[in-house]
N, C-alpha and C positions, 0 to 999 in steps of 0.2 A: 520336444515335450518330455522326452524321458530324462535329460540334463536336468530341467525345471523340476520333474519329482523328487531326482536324487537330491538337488539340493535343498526342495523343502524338508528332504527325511531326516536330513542332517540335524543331528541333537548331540551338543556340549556340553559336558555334566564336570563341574567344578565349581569355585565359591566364584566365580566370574563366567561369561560367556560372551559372545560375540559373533552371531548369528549375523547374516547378512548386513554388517556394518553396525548392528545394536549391542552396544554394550548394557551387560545387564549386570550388577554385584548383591550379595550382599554389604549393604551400609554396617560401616562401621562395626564388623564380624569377623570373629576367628573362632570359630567352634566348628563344632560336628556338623551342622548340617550342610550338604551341599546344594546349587540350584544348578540346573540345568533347563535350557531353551531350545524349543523345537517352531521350523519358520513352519509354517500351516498353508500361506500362501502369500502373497504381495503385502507389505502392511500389517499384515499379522502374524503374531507369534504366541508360543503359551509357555508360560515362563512355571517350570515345578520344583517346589523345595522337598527334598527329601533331607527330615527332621531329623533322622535317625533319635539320638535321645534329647535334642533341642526342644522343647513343648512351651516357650517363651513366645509373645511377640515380636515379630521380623520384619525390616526395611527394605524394600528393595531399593535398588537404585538403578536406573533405566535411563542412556543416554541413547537418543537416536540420531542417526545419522545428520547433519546437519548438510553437507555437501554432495556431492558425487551423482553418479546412477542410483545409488540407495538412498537417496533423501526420501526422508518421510515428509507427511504433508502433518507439523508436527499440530498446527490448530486442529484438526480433525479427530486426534485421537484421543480415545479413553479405555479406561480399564478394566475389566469386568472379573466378577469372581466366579467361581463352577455353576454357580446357580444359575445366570448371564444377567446379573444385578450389576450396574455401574457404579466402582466405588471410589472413594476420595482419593484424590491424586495431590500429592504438593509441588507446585511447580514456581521458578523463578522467576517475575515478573516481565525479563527482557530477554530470557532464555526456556522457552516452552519447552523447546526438546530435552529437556532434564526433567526425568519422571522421581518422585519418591512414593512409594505406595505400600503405606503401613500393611501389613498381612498378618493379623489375630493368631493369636494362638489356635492350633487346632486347624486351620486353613491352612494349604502347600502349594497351591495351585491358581495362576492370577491368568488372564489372555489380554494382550497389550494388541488392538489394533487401529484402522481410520478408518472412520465412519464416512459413506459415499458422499457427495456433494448430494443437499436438499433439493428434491425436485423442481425443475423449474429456473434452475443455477443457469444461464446463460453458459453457452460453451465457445471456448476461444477457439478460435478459426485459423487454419494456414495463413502466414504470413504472403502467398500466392492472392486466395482467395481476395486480395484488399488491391489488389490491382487489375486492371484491363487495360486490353491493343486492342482496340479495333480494325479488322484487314483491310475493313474497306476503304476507311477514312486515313487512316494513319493517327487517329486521336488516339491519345493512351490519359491514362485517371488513378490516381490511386489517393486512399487518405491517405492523408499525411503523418509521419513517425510524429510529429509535435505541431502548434498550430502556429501559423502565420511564418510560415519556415524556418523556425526553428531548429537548431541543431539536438537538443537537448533542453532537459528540463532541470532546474534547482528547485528545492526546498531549504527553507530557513526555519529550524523550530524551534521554540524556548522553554525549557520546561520547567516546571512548579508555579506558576503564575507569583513569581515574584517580585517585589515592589520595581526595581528597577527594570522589568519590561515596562514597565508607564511611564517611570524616571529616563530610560535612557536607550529601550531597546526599542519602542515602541517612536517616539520625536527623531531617533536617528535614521531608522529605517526609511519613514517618510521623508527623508531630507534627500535620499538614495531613490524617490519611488517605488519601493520593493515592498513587496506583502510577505507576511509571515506568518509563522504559525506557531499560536499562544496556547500550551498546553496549561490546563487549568485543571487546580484543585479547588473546589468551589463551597467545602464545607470545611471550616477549619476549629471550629467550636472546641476541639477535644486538645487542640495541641497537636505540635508535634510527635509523632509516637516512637519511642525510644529505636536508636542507632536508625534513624530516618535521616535523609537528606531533605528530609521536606521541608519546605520555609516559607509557604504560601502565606499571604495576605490579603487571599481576596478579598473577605466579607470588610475588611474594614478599610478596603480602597475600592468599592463595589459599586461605588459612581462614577468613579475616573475607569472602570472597565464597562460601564455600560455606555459611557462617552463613545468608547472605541467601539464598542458594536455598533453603534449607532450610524457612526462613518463609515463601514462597510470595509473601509480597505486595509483592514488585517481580519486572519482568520483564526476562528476557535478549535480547540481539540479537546480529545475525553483524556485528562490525567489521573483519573478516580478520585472520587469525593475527597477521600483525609490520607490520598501515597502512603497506606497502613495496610496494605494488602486483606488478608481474608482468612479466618478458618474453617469456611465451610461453605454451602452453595448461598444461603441467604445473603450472607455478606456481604459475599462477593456478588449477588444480584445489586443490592442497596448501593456497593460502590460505584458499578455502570450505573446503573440507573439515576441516581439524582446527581451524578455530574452531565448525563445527557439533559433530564430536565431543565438543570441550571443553564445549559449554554441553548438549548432548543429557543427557552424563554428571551433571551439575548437577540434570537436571532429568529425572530417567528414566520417571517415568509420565506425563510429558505428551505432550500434541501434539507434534511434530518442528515442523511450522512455525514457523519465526523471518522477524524482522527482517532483510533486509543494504543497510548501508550502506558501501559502498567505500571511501568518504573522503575527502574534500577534500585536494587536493594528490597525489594518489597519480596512476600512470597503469597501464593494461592492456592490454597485448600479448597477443591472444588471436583465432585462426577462426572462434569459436565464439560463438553471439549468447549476449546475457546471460539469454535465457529459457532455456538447454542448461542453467545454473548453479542459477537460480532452480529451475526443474520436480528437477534430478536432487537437490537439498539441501531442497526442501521449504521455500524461500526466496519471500517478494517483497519487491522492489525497495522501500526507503525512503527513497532519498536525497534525493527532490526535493518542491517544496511544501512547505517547512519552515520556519521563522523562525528566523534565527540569534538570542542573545540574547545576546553577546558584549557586551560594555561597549563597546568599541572601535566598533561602528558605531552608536553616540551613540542617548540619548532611546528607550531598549529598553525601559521599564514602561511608556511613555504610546502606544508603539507598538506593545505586547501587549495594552494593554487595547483597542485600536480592532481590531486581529487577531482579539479574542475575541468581542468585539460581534459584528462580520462576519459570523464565522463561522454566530452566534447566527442572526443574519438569514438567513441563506443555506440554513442545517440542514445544514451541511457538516462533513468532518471539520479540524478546527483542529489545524496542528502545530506546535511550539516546540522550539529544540535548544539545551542546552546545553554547554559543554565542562569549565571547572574553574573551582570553586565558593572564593569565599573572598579576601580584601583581596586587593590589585596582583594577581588572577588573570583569566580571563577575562570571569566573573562578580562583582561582590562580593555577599556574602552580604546586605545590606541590600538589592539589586536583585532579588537571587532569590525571598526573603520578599514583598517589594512583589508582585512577579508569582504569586505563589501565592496571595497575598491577592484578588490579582483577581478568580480562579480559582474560589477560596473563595466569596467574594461572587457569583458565577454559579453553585456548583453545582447548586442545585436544577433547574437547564433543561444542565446540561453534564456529559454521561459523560467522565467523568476515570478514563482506567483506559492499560494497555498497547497499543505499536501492535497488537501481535498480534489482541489481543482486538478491538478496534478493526476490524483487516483483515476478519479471520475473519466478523462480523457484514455488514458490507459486501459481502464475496463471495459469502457467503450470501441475503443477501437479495440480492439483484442475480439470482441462478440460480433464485431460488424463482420458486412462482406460488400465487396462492391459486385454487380456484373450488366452486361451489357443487357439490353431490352433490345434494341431496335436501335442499326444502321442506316442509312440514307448517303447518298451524293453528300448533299450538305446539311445533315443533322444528324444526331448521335441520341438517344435515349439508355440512361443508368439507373439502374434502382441500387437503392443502400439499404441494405436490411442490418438493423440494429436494436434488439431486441430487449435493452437495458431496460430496464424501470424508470421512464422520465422522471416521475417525482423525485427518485432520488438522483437518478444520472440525470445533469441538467446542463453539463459542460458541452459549447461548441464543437462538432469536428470539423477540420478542416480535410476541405478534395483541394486535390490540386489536378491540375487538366495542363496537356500539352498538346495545342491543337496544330490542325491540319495546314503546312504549310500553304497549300494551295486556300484556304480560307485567309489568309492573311496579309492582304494584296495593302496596295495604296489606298482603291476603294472600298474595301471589303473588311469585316470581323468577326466577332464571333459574341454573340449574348449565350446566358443562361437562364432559363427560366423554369419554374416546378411544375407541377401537373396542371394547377390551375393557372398557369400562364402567368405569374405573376414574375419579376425580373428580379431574378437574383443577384446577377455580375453580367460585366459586358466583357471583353477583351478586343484591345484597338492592334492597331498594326505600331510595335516601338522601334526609335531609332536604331537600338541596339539588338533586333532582330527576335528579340526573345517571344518565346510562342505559350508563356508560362502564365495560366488564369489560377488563382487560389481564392477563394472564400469559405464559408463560413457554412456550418449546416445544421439544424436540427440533430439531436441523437435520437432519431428516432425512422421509424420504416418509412424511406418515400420515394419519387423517381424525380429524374434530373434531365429537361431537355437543354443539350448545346446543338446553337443552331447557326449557320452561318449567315450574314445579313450584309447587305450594298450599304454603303454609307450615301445618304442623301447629298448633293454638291450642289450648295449656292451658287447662287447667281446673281 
């Protein structure tokens, strides 16, 4: 504890600082005034300019940790001034942890911390807790890392909802059976807005994308209304908001949970941390840990095939981003096939489906817990507690069960059924000896009887 004090006491007073892995400067400054940072506790620090005769308005510039033991939780955090008033922050669309936070003349004093998770946050659980042995039986259970035994998961997204995902990203994928995920700008009325990548067409190809909702087998994401970022909280409210609208409407008996990706090149003038956006729109953050697959940054299919191995290795989820499909485009189409071939060739160990799905599984199992209820000779009782929000968590999880050899005779097997007795899976005795039952489960609180059972023999 007394280590832990000295090093909150520690305060760095120059035109830069570097407090427990936060770089903090003066932007674009060569004067008198100095700033110096003192850490306060975990997450938070207070950053004071001493003006000496500077009495101008001052930028800070606030990079947090992005890696290591000191990562910050950078959605969480906002800015406050002496008063403890939350004040505008400009931040980079695909890089959160990059703070700018204007400081008025006459103000020296700002405190940069992360706001607790909102009551009620589901809490992820020991990677132990998702398994059980039973002593008596020799049954052992645990969810599974991915479903249907999967080694790993892939994402495929596209972002700007431009016309060639309907021309060429959208018909090809389906020729692969692969789902994907279509980030959408869904208001484009105003144009493009200067030194944007943006190149959306929705509104005037908004029946060839209500087609595709329609079919179900590709998915939608929040790209913000007009990829023009924000300079202040309304804005930036109007941009989540009527791109969730837009795709809500697309998509009216699903889950509300989507996708958001801000966007590369954009920036955000906003109080308010980015988890206020994500929790009130039914949003998580997609922007980061993604592969670009742009042609432009060279050797992008031998560099997704070594991405997808990895991944494989790791039982991670593996993400890949695309933008426009198609000769002299971002992509060419013979690049995109090559990397889907990959894909192809790995499916049998890669769930290749939407981020959504994708998320939902992962948040899901992360808050579950499996444990035992009740042993027997020849039954076993599990309860799963999973505390997620059905309406929005709606994705399957998969148990997998290894049962008791002595249950797995010539005449003998093994069913599953739920509290109401209803029959979930059976498990027979296979040639190749294997004692492995997987199905499918609710994400939601229940219990699980496996019971051992005589096979009936004709006569």
């Amino acid at each position: 504890m007394a280590t832990l004090l000295i090093l909150f006491a520690i305060t760095l007073i120059c035109h830069s600082a570097e407090p427990d892995g936060v770089i903090v400067t003066l932007e674009k400054y060569d004067g008198p005034a100095v700033v110096s940072v003192k850490s306060l506790e975990r997450f938070k620090i207070k950053i004071s300019i001493d003006r000496k005769t500077d009495r101008k308005a001052l930028t800070l510039a606030v990079q947090l940790p992005k890696t290591g033991k000191n990562t910050w939780p950078a959605n969480d955090v906002e800015a406050i001034d002496s008063s403890g008033k939350a004040v505008i922050v400009k931040r980079g669309g695909i890089a959160w942890s990059m703070m700018w936070i204007p400081v008025p003349a006459g103000q020296s004093e700002i405190v940069v911390h992360a706001l607790d998770p909102p009551e009620g946050t589901p809490k992820n659980h020991p990677e132990k807790e998702r398994h059980i042995k039973d002593p008596l039986t020799g049954l052992s259970a645990k969810i599974a890392l991915w479903p249907k035994g999967k080694k790993a998961a892939l994402s495929l997204r596209f972002d700007d909802s431009h016309p060639t995902h309907l021309s060429k990203a959208i018909p090809i994928l389906r020729e692969y059976g692969f789902k994907g995920t279509f980030m959408i700008n869904p208001d484009g009325k105003n144009g493009p807005p200067k030194n944007s990548r943006w190149r959306s067409a929705f509104k005037e190809h908004l029946t060839e994308w209500q087609a595709v909702a329609k079919r179900r087998d590709q998915e939608f994401g929040n790209h913000t209304a007009r990829h023009s970022g924000a300079k202040n909280d309304a804005e930036m409210e109007n941009e989540i908001s009527d791109a969730c609208e837009a795709i809500w409407q697309l998509f009216p008996a699903k889950s509300k949970l989507l996708a958001l990706n801000l966007g590369g090149g954009t920036y955000w003038e906003t109080s308010k941390t980015l988890r206020h956006y994500l929790d009130k729109y039914h949003l998580f953050d997609a922007s980061s840990g993604s592969m670009g697959m742009d042609d432009v940054y060279g050797n992008r299919v031998e560099s997704f095939r070594k991405h997808v191995e990895g991944h494989l290795k790791s039982g991670a989820w593996c993400r890949a981003h695309f933008h426009y499909i198609g000769d002299n485009l971002s992509t060419s189409e013979e690049h995109f096939r090559a990397a889907l071939d990959i894909a192809k060739k790995h499916q049998d160990d890669l769930w290749i489906t939407g981020m959504s799905d994708i998320y939902k599984y992962q948040a899901e199992r992360r808050a579950a817990t499996l444990t035992l209820v009740k042993s027997q000779k020849d039954s076993v009782t599990l309860k799963l507690y999973c505390p997620t929000n059905p309406e929005l968590f709606d994705q399957l999880l998969t148990i997998e069960i290894i049962l008791p050899e002595a249950w797995m005779t010539s005449s003998s097997g093994a069913h599953v059924t739920d509290a109401d007795e209803n029959l979930i899976a059976t498990g027979l005795p296979s040639k190749d000896g294997s004692r492995l039952l997987r199905f499918p489960v609710l994400p939601v609180n229940s219990q699980f009887i496996i019971s051992k059972f005589v096979m009936k023999v004709a006569f």
